[in-house]
Residue frames relative to the residue before (quaternion, step in Angstrom):
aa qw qx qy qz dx dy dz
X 1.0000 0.0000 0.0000 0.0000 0.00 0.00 0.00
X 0.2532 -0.7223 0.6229 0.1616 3.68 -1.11 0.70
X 0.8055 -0.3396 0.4054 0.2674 2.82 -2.36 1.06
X 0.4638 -0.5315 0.6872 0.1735 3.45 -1.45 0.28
X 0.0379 0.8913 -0.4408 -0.0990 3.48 0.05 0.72
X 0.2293 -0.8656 0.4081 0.1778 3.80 -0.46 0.35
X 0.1510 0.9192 -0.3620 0.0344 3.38 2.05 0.03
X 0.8514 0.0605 0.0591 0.5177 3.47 -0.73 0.82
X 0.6351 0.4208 -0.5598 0.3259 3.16 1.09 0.77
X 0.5414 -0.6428 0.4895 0.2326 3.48 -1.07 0.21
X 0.0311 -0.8418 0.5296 -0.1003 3.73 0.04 1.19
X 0.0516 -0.7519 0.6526 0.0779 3.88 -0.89 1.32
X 0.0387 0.6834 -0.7281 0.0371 3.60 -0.98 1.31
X 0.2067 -0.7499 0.6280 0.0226 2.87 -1.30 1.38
X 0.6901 0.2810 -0.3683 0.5560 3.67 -1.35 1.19
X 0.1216 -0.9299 0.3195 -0.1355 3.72 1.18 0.82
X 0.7386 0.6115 -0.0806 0.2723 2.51 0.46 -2.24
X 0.7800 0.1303 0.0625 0.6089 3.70 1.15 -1.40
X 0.8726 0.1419 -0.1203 0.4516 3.21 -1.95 -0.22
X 0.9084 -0.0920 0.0745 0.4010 3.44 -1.80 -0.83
X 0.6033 0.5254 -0.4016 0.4457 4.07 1.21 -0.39
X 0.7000 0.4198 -0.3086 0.4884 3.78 1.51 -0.84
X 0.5899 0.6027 -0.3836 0.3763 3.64 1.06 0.48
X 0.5197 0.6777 -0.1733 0.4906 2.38 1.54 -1.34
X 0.8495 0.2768 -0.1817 0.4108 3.49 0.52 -1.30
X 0.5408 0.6324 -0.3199 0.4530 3.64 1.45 0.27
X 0.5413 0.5318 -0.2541 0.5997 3.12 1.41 -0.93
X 0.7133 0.3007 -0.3473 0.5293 4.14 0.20 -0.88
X 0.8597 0.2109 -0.2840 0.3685 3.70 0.45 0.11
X 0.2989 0.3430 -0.5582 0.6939 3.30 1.62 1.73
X 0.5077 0.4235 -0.4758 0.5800 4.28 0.34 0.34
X 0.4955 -0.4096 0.6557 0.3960 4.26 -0.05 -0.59
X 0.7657 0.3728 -0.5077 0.1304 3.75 -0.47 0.05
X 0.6507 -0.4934 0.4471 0.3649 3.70 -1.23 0.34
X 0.1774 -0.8695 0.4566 0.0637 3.40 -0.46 1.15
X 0.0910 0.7025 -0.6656 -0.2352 4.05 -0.40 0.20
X 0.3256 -0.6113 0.7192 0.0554 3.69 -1.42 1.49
X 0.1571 0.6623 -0.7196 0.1371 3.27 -0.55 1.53
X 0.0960 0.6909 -0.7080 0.1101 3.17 -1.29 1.62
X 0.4907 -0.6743 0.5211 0.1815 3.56 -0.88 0.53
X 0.1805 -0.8269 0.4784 0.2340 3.66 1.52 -0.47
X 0.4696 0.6105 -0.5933 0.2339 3.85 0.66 0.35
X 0.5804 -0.5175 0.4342 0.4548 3.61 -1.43 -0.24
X 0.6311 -0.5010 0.4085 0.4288 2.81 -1.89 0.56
X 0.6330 0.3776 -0.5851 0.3382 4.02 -0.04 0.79
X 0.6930 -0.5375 0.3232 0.3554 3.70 1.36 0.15
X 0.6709 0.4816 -0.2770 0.4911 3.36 1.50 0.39
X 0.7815 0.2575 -0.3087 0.4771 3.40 -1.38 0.69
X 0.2552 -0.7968 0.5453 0.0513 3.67 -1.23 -0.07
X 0.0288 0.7759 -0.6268 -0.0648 3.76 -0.42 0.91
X 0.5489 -0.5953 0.5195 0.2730 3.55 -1.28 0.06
X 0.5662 0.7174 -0.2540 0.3165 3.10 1.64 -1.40
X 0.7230 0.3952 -0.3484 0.4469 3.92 0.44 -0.95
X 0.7075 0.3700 -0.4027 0.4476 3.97 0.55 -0.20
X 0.3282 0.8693 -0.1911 0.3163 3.36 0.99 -0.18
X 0.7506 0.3507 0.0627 0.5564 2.87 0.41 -2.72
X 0.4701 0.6556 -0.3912 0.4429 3.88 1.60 -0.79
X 0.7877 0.3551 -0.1681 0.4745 3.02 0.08 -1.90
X 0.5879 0.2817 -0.5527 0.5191 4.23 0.57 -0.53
X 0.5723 0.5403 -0.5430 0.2927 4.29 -0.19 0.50
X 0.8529 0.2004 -0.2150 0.4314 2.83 0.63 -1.04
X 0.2768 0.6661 -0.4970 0.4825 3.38 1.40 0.84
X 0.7232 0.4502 -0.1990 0.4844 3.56 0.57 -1.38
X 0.6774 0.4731 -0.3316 0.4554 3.75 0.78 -0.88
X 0.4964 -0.6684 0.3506 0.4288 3.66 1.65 -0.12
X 0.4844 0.4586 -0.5805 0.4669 3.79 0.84 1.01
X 0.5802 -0.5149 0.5777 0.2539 2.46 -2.34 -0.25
X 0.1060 0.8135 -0.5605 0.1135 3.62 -1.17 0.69
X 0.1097 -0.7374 0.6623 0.0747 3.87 -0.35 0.45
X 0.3758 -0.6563 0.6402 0.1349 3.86 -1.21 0.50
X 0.1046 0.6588 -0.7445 0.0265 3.59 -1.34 0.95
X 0.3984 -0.8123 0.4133 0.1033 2.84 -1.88 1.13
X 0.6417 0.7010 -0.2551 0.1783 2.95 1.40 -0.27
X 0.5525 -0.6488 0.2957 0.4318 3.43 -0.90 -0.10
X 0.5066 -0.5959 0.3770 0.4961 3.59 -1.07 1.01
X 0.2949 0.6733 -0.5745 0.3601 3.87 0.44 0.46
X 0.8297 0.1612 -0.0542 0.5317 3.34 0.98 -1.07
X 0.0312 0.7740 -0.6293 -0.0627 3.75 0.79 1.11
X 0.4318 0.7242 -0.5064 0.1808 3.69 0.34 -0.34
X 0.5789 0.6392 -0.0295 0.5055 2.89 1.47 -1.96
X 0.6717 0.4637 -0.2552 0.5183 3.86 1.01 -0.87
X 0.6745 0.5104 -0.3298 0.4192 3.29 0.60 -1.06
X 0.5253 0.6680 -0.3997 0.3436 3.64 1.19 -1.48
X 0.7826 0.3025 -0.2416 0.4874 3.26 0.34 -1.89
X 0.5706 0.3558 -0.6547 0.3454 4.03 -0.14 -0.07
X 0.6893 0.5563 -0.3606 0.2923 3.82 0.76 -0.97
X 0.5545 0.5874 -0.2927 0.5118 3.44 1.56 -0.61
X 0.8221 0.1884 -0.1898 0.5026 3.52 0.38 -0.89
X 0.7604 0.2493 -0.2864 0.5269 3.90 0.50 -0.42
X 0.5405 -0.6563 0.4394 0.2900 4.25 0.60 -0.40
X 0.7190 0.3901 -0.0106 0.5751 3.22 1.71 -1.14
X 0.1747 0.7213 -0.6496 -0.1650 3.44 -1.81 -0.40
X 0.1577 -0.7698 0.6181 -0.0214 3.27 -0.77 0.94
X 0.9053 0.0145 -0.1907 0.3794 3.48 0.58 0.40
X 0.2400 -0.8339 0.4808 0.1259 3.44 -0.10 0.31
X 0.2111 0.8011 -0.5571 0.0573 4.08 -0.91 0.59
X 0.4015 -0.8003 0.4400 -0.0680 2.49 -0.36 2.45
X 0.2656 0.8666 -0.4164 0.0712 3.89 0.32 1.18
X 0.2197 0.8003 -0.5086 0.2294 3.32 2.05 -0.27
X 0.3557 0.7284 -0.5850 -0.0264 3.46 -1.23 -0.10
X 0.2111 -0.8005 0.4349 0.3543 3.49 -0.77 -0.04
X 0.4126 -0.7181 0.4455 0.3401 3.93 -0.31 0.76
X 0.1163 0.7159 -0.6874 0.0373 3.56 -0.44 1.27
X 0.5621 -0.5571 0.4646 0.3975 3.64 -1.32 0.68
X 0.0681 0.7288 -0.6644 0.1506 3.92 -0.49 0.81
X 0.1479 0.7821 -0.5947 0.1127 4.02 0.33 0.29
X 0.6791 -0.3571 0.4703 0.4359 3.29 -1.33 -0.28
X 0.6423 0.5384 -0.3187 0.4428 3.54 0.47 -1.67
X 0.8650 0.4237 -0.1059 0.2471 3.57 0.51 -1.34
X 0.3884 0.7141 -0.3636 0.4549 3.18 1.96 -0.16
X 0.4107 -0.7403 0.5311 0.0351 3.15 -1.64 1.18
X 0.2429 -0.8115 0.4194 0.3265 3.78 0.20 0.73
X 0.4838 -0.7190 0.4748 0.1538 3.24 -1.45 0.51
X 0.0932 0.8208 -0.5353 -0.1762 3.77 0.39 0.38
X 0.6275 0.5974 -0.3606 0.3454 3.56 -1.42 0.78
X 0.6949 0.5860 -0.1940 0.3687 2.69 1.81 -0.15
């Protein structure tokens, strides 16, 4: 069976930086495709901002011998995301919308709605 290949496509995953968005984006640029790592580097309550977690992505899949460019912004501003795949790669062909912050929202913790 053969690889899944992603050659020469161009792939925007957003939240990058960590967990299932920095697999995500290692895995499409061990596939051949052109990665933009857009993380925002804030914390998992949604504050502050480092450069550092999209970065280390893109110096991977630099080192692993792809291609990858790093945005910071937030998916608040996808406009701004799209720019830099269009700036550095011309194209996008896929998009993976993982940004999220991790707020406790459980069952246990949910707030009924009345009115509804």
């Amino acid at each position: 069976m053969t690889d899944l290949s992603f050659e020469g496509k161009v792939v925007i995953v957003t939240g990058a930086g960590n967990g299932l968005g920095r697999s995500h984006a290692l895995e499409f640029g061990r596939r051949g495709a052109k990665v933009i790592v857009n993380d925002l580097g804030g914390s998992a309550f949604g504050d502050g901002a480092d450069k550092a977690a999209a970065d280390v992505v893109v110096d991977e899949i630099k080192d692993a011998g792809g291609e990858a460019a790093a945005n910071y912004d937030s998916v608040e501003d996808g406009d701004k995301i799209v720019q830099t795949a269009m700036d550095n790669f011309g194209r996008i062909d896929v998009v993976i919308n993982n940004a999220g912050i991790l707020r406790d929202k459980s069952f246990q913790k949910m707030k009924t709605k009345t009115g509804i």
